[in-house]
C-alpha positions as CSV (number, residue, x, y, z in Angstrom):
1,X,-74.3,-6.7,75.0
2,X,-73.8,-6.6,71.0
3,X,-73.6,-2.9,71.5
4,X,-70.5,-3.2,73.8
5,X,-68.9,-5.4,71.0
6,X,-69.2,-3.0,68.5
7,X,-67.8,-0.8,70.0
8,X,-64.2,-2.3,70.7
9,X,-64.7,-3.3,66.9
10,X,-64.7,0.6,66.2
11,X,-62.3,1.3,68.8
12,X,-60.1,-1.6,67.8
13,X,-60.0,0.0,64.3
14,X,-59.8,3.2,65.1
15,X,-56.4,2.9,67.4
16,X,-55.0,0.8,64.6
17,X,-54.5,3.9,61.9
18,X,-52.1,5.8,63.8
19,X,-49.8,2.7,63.7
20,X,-50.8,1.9,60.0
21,X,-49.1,5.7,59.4
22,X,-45.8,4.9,61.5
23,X,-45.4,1.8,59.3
24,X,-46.3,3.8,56.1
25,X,-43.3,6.2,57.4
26,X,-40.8,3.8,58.2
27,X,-41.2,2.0,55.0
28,X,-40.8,5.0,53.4
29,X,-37.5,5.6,55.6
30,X,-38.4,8.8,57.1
31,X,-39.7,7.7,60.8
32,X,-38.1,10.0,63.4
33,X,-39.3,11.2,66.4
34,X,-40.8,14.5,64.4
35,X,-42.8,12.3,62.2
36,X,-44.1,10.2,65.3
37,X,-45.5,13.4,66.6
38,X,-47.2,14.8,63.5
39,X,-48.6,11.2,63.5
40,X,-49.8,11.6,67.2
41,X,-51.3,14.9,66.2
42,X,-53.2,14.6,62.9
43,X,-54.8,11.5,64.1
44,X,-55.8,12.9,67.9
45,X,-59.7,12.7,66.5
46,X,-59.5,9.1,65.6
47,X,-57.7,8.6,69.0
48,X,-60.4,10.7,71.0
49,X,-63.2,7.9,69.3
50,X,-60.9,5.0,69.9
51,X,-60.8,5.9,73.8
52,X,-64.3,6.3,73.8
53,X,-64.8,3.3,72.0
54,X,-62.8,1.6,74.5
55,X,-64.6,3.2,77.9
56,X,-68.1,2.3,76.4
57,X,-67.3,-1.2,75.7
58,X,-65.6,-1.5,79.3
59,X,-68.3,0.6,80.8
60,X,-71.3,-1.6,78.9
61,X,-69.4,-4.9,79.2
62,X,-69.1,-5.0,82.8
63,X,-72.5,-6.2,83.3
64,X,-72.1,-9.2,81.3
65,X,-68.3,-10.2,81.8
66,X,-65.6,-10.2,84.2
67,X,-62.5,-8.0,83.7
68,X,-60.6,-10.2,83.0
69,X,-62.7,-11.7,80.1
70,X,-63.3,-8.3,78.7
71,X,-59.5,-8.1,78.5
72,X,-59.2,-11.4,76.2
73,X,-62.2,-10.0,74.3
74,X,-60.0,-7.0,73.4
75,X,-56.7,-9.0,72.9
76,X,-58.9,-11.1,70.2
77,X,-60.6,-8.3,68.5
78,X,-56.7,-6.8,67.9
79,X,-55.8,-10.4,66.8
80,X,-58.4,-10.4,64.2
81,X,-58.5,-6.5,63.3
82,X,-54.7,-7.2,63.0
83,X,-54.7,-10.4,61.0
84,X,-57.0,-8.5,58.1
85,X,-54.2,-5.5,58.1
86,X,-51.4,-7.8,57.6
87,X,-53.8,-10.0,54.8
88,X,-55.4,-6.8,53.5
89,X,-53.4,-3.7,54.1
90,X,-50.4,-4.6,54.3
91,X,-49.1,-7.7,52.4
92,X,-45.9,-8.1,54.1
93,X,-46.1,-11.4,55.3
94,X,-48.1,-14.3,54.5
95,X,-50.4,-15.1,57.5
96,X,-49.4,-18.8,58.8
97,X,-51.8,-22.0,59.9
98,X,-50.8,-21.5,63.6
99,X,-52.1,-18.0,63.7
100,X,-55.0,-18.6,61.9
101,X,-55.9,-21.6,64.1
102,X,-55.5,-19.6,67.5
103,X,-58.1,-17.4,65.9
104,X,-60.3,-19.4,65.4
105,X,-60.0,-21.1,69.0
106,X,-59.9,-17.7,70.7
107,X,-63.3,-17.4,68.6
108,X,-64.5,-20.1,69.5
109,X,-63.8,-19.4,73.0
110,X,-66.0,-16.1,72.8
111,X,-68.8,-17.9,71.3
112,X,-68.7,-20.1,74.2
113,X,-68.1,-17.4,77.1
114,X,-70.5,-15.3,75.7
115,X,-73.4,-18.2,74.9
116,X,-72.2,-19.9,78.3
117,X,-75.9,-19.8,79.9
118,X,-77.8,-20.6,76.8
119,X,-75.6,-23.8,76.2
120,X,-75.8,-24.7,79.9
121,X,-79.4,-24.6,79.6
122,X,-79.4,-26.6,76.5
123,X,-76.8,-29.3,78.1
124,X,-79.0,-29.5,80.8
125,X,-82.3,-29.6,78.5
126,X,-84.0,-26.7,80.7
């Protein structure tokens, strides 16, 4: 199950650099459609692991979780890969409580989906 996680980690990161670049470009001024496309095509390696980042923690997850929970799983891994760009990368924008706080609850909210039988059990004092 961790290995499933880490993937999408890797994935998550890896889809993210190709965007990092278009920003780069248009705070430089010179995003066009040409410089989209040289993006698309230098980073076509880092997009071929992201992909199969993506189908192994699908593929792997799918014994544990539903869809639809694998989903939210990926939406939080972008929230959190994304809040450490804007904090570490990029330094555009201060990060604000609220985001920080749905965070931590979508966190939280993986702890509990993911430790939901162990906790039952516990509640229950199996």
């Amino acid at each position: 199950m961790f290995a499933a996680f880490a993937w999408l980690i890797v994935a998550t990161l890896f889809v993210q650099v190709p965007n990092l670049l278009g920003i780069d470009r248009q705070q430089s001024g010179d995003l066009d459609i040409w410089a989209a496309t040289k993006i698309a095509f230098i980073t076509i390696p880092l997009t071929f692991v992201a992909t199969a980042g993506f189908a192994l923690y699908y593929g792997r997850a799918e014994q544990y979780f539903s869809y639809s929970a694998m989903v939210i799983y990926a939406h939080l891994a972008a929230l959190a890969v994304g809040i450490v760009i804007q904090v570490g990368i990029l330094k555009t924008r201060q990060t604000d409580a609220l985001e920080i706080i749905g965070l931590l609850i979508c966190m939280l909210g993986l702890v509990l989906s993911v430790f939901c039988k162990p906790i039952l059990a516990w509640y229950r004092g199996d």
